[in-house]
ROLO-365235 format. One record per residue (C-alpha): residue in three letters; x, y negated, z. Coordinates in Angstrom, 1 decimal, decimal comma. Layout:
> r;xx;yy;zz
> ALA;X;Y;Z;
...
This chain:
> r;xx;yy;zz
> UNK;-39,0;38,4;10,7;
> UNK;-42,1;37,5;12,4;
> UNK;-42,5;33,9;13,1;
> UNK;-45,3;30,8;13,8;
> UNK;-46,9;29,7;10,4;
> UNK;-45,7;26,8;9,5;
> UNK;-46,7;23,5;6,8;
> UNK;-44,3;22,5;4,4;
> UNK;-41,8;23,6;1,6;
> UNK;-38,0;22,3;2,3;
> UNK;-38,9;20,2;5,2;
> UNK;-36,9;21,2;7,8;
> UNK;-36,7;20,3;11,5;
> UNK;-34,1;22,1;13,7;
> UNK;-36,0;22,2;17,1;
> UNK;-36,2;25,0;19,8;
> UNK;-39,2;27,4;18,4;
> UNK;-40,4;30,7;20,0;
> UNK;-40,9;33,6;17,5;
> UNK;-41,4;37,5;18,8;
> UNK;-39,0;40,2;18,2;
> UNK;-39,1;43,3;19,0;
> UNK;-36,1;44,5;19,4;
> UNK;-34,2;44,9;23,1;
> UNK;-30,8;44,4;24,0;
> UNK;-30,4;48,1;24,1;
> UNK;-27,5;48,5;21,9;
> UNK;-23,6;47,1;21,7;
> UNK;-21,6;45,5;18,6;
> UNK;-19,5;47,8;16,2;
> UNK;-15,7;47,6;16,6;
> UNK;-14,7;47,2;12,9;
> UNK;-12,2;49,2;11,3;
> UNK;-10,1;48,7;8,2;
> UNK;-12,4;48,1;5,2;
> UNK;-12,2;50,9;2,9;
> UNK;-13,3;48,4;-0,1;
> UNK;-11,0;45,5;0,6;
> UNK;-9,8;44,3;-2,8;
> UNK;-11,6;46,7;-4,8;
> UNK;-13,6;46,7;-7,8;
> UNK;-16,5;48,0;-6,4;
> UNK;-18,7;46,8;-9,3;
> UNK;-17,1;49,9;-11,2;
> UNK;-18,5;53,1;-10,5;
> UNK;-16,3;55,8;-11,6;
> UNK;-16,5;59,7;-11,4;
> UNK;-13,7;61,1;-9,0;
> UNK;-11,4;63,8;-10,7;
> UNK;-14,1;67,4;-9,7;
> UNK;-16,8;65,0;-8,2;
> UNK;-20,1;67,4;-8,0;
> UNK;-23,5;65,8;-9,4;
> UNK;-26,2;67,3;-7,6;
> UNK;-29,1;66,3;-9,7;
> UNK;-32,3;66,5;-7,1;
> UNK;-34,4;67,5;-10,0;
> UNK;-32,1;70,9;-9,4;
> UNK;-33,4;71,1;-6,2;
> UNK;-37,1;71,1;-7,1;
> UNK;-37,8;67,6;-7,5;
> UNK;-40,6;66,6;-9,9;
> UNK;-40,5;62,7;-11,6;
> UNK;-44,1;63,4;-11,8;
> UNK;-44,7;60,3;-9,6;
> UNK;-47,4;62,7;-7,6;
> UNK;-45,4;66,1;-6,6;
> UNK;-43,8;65,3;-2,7;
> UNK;-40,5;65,9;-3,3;
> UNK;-38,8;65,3;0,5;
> UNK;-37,5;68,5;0,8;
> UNK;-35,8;68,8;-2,6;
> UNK;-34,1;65,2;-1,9;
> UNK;-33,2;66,7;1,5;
> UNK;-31,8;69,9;0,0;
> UNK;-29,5;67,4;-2,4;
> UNK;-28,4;65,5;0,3;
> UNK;-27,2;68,5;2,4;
> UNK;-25,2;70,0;-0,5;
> UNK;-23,1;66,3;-1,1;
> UNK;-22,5;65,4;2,4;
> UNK;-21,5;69,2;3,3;
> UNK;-19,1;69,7;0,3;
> UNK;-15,8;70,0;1,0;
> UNK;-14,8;68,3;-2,7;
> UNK;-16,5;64,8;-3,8;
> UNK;-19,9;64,6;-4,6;
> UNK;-22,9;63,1;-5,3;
> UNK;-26,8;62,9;-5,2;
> UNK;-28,5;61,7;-8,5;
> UNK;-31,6;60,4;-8,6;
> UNK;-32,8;60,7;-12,6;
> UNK;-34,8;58,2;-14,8;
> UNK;-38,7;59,0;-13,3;
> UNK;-40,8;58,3;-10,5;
> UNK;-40,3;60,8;-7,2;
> UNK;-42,4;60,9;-3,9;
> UNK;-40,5;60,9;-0,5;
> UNK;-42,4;60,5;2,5;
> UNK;-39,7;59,5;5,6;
> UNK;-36,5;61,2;5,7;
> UNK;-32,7;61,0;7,1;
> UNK;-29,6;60,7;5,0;
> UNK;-27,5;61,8;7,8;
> UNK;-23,8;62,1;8,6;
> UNK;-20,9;62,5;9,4;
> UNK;-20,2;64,1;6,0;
> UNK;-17,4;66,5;5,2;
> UNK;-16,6;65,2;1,5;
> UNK;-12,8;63,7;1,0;
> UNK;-14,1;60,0;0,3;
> UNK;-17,2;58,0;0,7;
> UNK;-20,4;59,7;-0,5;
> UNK;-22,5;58,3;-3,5;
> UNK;-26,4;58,5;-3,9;
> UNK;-27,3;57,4;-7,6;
> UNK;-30,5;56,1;-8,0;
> UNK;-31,8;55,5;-11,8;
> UNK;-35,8;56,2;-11,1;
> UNK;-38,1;55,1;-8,6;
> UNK;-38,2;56,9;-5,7;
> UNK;-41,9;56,1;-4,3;
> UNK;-42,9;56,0;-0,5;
> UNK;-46,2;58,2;0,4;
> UNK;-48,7;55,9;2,0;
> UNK;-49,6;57,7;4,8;
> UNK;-48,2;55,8;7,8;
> UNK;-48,7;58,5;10,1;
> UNK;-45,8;60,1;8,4;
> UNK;-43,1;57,5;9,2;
> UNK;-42,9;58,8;13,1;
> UNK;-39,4;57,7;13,4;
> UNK;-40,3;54,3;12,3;
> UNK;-38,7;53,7;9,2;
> UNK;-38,8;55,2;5,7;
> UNK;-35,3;56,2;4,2;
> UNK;-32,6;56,0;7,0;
> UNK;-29,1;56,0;6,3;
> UNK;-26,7;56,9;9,0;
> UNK;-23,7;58,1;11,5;
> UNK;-21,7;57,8;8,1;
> UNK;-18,0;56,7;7,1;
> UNK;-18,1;55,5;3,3;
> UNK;-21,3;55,4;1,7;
> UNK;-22,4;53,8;-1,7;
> UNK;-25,7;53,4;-2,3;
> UNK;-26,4;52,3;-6,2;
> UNK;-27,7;53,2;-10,0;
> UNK;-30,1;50,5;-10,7;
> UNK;-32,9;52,4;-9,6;
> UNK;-36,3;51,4;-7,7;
> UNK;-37,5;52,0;-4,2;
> UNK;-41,2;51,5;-4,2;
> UNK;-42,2;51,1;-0,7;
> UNK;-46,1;51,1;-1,6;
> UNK;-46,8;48,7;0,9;
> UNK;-49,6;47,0;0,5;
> UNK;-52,4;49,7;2,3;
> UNK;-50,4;49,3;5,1;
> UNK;-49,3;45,8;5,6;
> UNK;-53,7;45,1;6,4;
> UNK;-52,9;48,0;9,4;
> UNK;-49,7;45,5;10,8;
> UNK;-50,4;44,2;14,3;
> UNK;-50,6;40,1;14,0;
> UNK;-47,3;39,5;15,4;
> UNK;-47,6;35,8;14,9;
> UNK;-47,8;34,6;18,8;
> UNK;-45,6;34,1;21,6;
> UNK;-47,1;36,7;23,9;
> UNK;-45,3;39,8;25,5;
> UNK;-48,1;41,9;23,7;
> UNK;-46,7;45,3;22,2;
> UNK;-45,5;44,0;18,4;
> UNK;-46,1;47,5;15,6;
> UNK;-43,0;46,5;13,4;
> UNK;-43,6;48,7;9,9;
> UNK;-40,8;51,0;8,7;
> UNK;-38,3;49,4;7,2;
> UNK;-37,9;51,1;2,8;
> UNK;-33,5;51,6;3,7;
> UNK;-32,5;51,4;6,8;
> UNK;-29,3;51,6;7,9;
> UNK;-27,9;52,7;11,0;
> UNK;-24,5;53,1;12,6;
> UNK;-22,7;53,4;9,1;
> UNK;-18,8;51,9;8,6;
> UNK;-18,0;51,0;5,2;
> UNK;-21,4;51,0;3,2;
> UNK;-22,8;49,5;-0,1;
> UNK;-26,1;49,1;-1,2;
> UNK;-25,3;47,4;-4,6;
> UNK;-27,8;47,2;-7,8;
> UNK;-30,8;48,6;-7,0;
> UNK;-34,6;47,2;-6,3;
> UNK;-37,2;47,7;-3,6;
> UNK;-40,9;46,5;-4,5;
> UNK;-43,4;46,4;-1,6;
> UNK;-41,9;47,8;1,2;
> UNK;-44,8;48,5;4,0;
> UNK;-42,2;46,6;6,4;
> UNK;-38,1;45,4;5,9;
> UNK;-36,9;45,8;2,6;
> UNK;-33,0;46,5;4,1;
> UNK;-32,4;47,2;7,8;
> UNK;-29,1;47,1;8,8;
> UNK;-27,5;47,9;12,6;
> UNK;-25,0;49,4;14,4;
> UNK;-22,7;48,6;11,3;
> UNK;-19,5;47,7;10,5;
> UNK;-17,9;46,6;6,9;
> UNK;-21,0;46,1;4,7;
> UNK;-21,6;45,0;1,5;
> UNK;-24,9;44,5;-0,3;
> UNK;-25,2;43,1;-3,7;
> UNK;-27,2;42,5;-6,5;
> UNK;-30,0;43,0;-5,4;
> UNK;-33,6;42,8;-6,1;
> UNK;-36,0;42,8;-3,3;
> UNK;-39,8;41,8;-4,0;
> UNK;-42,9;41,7;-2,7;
> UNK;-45,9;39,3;-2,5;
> UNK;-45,2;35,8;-0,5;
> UNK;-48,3;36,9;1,7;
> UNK;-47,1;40,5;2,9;
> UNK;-46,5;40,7;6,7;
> UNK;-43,5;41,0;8,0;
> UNK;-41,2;41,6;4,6;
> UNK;-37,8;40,3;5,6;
> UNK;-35,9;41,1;3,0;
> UNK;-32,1;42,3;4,6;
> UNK;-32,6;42,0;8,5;
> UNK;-29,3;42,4;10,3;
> UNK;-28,7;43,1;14,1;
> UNK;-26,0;44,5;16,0;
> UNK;-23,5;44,7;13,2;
> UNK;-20,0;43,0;12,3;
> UNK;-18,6;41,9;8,4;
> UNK;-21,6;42,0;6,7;
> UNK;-21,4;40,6;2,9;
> UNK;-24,4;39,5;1,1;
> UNK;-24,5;38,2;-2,7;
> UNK;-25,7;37,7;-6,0;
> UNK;-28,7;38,8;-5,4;
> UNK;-32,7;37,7;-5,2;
> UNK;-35,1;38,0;-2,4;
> UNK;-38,7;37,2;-3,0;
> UNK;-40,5;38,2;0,2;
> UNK;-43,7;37,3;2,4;
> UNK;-40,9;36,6;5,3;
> UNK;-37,4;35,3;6,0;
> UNK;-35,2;36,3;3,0;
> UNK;-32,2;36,8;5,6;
> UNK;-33,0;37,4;9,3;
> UNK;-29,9;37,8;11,6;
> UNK;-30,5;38,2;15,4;
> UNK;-28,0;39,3;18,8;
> UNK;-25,2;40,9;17,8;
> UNK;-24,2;39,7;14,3;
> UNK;-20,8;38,8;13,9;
> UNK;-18,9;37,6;10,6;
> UNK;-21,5;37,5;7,7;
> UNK;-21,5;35,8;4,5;
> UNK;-24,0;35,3;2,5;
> UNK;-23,1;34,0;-1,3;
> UNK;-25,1;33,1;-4,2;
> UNK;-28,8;34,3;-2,9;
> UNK;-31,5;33,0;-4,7;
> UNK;-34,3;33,3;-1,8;
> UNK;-38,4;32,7;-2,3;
> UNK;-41,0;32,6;-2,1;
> UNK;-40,3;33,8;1,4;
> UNK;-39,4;32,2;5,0;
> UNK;-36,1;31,3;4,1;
> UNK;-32,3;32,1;6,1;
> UNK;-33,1;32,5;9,8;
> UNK;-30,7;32,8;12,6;
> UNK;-32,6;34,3;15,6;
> UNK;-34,8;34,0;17,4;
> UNK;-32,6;34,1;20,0;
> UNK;-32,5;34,1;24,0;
> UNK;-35,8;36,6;24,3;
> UNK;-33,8;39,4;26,2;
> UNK;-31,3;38,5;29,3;
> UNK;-27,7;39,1;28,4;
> UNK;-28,2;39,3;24,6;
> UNK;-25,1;39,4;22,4;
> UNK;-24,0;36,2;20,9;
> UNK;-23,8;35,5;16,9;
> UNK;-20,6;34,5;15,5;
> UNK;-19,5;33,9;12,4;
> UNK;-21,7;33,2;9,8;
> UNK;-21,6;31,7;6,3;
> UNK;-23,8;30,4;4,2;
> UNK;-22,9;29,3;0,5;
> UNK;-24,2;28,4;-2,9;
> UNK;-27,6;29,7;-2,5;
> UNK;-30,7;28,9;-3,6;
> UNK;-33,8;28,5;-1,6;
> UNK;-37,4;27,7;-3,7;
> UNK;-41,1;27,7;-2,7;
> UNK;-39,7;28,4;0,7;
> UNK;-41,6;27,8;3,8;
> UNK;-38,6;26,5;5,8;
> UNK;-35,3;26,4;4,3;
> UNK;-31,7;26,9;7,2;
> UNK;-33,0;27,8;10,5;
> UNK;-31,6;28,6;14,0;
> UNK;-34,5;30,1;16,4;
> UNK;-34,9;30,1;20,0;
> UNK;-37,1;30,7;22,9;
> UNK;-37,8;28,0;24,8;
> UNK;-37,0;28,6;28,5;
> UNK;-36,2;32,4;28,5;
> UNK;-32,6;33,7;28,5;
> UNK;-29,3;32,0;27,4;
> UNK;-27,4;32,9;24,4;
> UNK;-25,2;31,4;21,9;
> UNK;-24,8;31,0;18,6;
> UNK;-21,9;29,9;17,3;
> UNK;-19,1;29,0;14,1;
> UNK;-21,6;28,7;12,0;
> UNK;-21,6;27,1;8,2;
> UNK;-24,0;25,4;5,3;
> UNK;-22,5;24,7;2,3;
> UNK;-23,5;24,0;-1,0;
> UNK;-27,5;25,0;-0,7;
> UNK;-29,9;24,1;-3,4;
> UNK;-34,2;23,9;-2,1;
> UNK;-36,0;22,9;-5,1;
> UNK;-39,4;22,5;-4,2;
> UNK;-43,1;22,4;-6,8;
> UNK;-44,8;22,2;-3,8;
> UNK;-46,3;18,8;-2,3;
> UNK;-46,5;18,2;1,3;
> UNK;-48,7;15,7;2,4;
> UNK;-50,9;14,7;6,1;
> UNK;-47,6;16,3;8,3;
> UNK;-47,4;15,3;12,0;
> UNK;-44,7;15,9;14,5;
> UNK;-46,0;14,7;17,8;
> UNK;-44,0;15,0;21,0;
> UNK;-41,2;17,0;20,3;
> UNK;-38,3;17,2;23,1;
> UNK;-35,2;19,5;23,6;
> UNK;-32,2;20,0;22,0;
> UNK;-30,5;20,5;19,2;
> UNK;-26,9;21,8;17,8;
> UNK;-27,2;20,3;14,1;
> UNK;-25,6;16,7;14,1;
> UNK;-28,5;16,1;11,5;
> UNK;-31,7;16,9;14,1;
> UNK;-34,4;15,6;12,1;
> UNK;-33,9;16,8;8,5;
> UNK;-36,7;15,8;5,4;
> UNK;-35,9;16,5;2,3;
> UNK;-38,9;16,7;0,0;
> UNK;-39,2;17,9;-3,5;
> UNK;-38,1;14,9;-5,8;
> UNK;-41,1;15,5;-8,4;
> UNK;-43,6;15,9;-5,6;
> UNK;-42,5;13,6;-2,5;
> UNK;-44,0;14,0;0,7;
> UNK;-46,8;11,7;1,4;
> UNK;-48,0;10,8;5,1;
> UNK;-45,4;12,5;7,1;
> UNK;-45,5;11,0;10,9;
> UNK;-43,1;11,5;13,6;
> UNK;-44,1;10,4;17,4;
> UNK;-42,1;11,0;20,1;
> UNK;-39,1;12,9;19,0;
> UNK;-36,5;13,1;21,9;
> UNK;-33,8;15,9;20,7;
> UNK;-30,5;15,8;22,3;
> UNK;-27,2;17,0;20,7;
> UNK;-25,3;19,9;22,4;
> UNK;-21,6;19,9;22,4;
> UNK;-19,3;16,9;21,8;
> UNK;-20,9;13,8;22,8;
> UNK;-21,9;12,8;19,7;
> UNK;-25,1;10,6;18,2;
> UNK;-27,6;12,8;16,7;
> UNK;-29,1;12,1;13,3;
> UNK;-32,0;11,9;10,8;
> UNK;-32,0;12,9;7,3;
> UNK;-34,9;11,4;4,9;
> UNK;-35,1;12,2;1,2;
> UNK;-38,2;11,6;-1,0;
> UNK;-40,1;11,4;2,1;
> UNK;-41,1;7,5;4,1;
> UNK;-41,8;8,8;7,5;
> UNK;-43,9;6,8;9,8;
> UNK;-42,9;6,6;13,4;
> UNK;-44,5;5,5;16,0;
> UNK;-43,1;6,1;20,1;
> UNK;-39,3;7,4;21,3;
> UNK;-37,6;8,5;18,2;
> UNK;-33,9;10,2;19,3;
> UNK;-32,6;10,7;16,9;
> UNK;-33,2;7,0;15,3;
> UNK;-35,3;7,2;12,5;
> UNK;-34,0;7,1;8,9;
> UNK;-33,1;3,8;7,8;
């Protein structure tokens, strides 16, 4: 997501911090229902008994890497999801041209539908094309599985020059790029194995969900593309996110109003922006986020690490059950000549001021005046956390500075 630049690798302070979002409070949480891949193998994918391949290459596709094969996809797409016995799309080993286009449901097949991808499909890089605002949308499904291995080239890089400069606090109209997979109002999906390489905006969209899964994954692009978040998640409840690697130009996770029980398991995230909650309390009467976990991942080259955003006096919110456990953030990167200067508000981490530098490459010159955060909840001291780092303080420091 969008946010303020900010100096430093792995130096994290947990303040209130505006960022701009552009997305309303327009739409209401899922109601989950059963998970259809509870207690399943769903590494293992397995040809049902009669399951139809419809190859898209059957359909007029060319792997020619040049010929615009939307239709063709289109065509394959319509025969799986209409069939009355299971089926599939394939996506063979070459490189195919979509410009934007709708994987759409509900879908008549017995179980969930499957769309193998073993080539790249490429994006067109006209962005006059993408008039519904994202690229390859996914949704109004019930079972979906979205896997093979397989490459979706966004082509991104023409248009990420073109992106409005979000990076301000203003109420200014904010062009948000479309997203490479977006999903949208699907129950019971999986997005597992696959790549996406320069997507012109999000790598993976996902809202209006229920009972998700996405797994190893491979999302890149450059640490300086605009606005690359690599799985952005709104709106959507039991979302599952793991053994995969992000290396994006902006948060690596972004979750915001609506999100309700996500985990997130052995990520390996940067460069990018790092795990952001929020930012939250833009839009009055915004859904709260509950439930999330965050374990064993790995966060390096990262411009901030664990983050809860807010706007500053705008609209309440909450954010809430929320966990950190066993996060690595290496760091090559030396941080020197850093000043926090007259910083008040409040803060829900017990640990408000948080510097942790790179052990190889401490952080040299790092000066905190005036910090007056206040802890939220339970009447509890507030704390500071200094590693590889010797801060110097000068004015109100709440909380006291490290020892």
């Amino acid at each position: 997501m969008v946010i303020a630049k900010r100096v430093g690798v792995d130096v994290i302070l947990w303040l209130v911090v505006a960022c701009f979002v552009v997305e309303g409070n327009e739409r209401a949480r899922p109601i989950a229902g059963p998970d259809i891949y509870e207690g399943r193998n769903v590494a293992k994918d397995v040809l049902a008994p009669g399951e139809i391949i419809n190859n898209v290459m059957s359909f007029g596709a060319k792997p020619d890497g040049k010929f615009d094969c939307t239709q063709a996809f289109m065509d394959a797409w319509r025969a799986t999801c209409k069939s009355k016995v299971q089926a599939r799309v394939l996506v063979p080993l070459g490189r195919f041209v979509v410009s934007a286009m709708y994987f759409a449901g509900p879908c008549t097949t017995p179980g969930p539908v499957t769309v193998q991808v073993e080539g790249t499909v490429v994006a067109t890089t006209d962005i006059s094309e993408y008039v519904d605002g994202e690229w390859l949308m996914f949704q109004d499904l019930s079972g979906i599985k979205l896997i093979g291995g397989g490459t979706f080239d966004g082509q991104g890089k023409d248009s990420w020059s073109q992106t409005e400069n979000c990076e301000t606090d203003s109420d200014s109209a904010c062009v948000r790029a479309p997203s490479s997979i977006f999903f949208s109002r699907v129950n019971n999906g999986i997005i597992q194995n696959i790549k996406t390489l320069n997507p012109k905006g999000f790598h993976i969209f996902v809202t209006n969900c229920a009972n998700i899964r996405l797994r190893l994954l491979k999302l890149t692009a450059p640490g300086t593309s605009p606005n690359t978040d690599g799985i952005h998640i709104s709106h959507s409840i039991n979302v599952k996110i793991s053994k995969s690697n992000i290396e994006t130009g902006d948060d690596c996770v972004s979750m915001i109003q609506g999100v309700n029980n996500v985990t997130i398991k052995r990520l390996k995230c940067g460069p990018g922006h790092g795990i952001s909650i929020g930012s939250l309390g833009k839009y009055q009467d915004e859904l709260e986020v509950r439930g999330i976990r965050v374990e064993n991942c790995t966060l390096v080259g990262t411009t901030n690490g664990l983050r809860i955003k807010s706007w500053p006096e705008k609209y309440s919110g909450l954010a809430t059950d929320i966990s950190y456990s066993d996060i690595t953030m290496p760091s090559l990167v030396k941080i020197a000549n850093v000043g926090f200067i007259n910083v008040k508000g409040t803060t829900i981490s017990p640990i408000a001021v948080d510097l942790r530098c790179s052990k190889q490459f401490p952080c040299e010159n790092i000066q905190l005046h005036n910090i007056d955060l206040k802890l939220l909840g339970p009447i509890l001291p507030s704390g500071a956390r200094c590693a590889n780092v010797k801060p110097v303080y000068g004015g109100i420091q709440m909380p006291p500075a490290c020892p």
